[in-house]
C-alpha positions in Angstrom: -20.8 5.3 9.4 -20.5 4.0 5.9 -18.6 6.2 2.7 -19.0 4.5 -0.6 -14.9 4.7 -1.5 -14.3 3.8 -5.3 -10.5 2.5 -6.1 -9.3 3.1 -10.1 -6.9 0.9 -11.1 -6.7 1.6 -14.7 -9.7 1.7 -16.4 -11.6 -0.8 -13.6 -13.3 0.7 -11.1 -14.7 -1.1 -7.7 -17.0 0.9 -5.0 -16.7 -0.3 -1.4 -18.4 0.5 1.5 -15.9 0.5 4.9 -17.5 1.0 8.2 -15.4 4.0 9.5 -14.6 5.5 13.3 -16.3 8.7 13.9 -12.0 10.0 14.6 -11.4 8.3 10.9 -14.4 10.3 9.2 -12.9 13.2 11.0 -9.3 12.7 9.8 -10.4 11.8 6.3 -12.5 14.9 5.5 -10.0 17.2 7.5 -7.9 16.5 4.7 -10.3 16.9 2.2 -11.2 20.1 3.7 -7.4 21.3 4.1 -6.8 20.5 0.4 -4.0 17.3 0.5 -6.8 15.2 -0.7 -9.5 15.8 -3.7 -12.1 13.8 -2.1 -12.6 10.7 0.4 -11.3 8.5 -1.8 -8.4 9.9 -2.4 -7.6 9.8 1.0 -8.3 6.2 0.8 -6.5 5.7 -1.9 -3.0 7.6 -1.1 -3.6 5.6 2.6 -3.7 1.9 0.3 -0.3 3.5 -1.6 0.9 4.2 1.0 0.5 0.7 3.0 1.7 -0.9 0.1 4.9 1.0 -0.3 5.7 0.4 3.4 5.5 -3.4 2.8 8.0 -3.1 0.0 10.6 -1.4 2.0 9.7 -4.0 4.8 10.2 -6.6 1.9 13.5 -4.9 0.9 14.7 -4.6 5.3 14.2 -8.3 5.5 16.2 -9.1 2.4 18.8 -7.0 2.9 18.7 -8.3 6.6 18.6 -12.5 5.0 22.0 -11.2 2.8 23.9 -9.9 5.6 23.2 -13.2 8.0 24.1 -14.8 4.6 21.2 -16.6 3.7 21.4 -14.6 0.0 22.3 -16.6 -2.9 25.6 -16.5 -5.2 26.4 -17.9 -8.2 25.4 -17.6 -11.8 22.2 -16.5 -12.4 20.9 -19.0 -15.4 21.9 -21.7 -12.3 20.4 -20.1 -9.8 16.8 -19.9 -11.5 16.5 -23.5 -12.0 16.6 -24.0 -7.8 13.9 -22.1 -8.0 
């Protein structure tokens, strides 16, 4: 099954179509139909928010992870910036 799914960022505006599971077309317009989403593609959409605020905090585990097995840098910052 295919649901046209149209992402806003700003004032752009791209319309996919995603092949979806007949248990993902279920799941999506249950929560249309319960009310936590206005439409399919703001499922989509909080799903893609979602996603991308879990690979921060992965981003974030990892760094704090590198500082504590002391791979973090020190020093003065204007010095630091030209190694990279």
């Amino acid at each position: 099954m295919y649901d046209n799914i149209i992402l806003n960022y700003s004032t752009y505006m791209s319309t996919l179509s995603v092949p979806l599971t007949p248990k993902l077309e279920e799941f999506i317009n249950a929560q249309v139909k319960s009310g936590r989403a206005a439409n399919k593609a703001d499922v989509v959409r909080r799903a893609l928010i979602a996603m991308t605020e879990e690979e921060a905090i992965q981003e974030i585990l990892l760094a704090q992870k590198e500082i504590r097995e002391g791979k973090g840098l020190k020093g003065d910052l204007r010095e630091l910036i030209k190694l990279v």
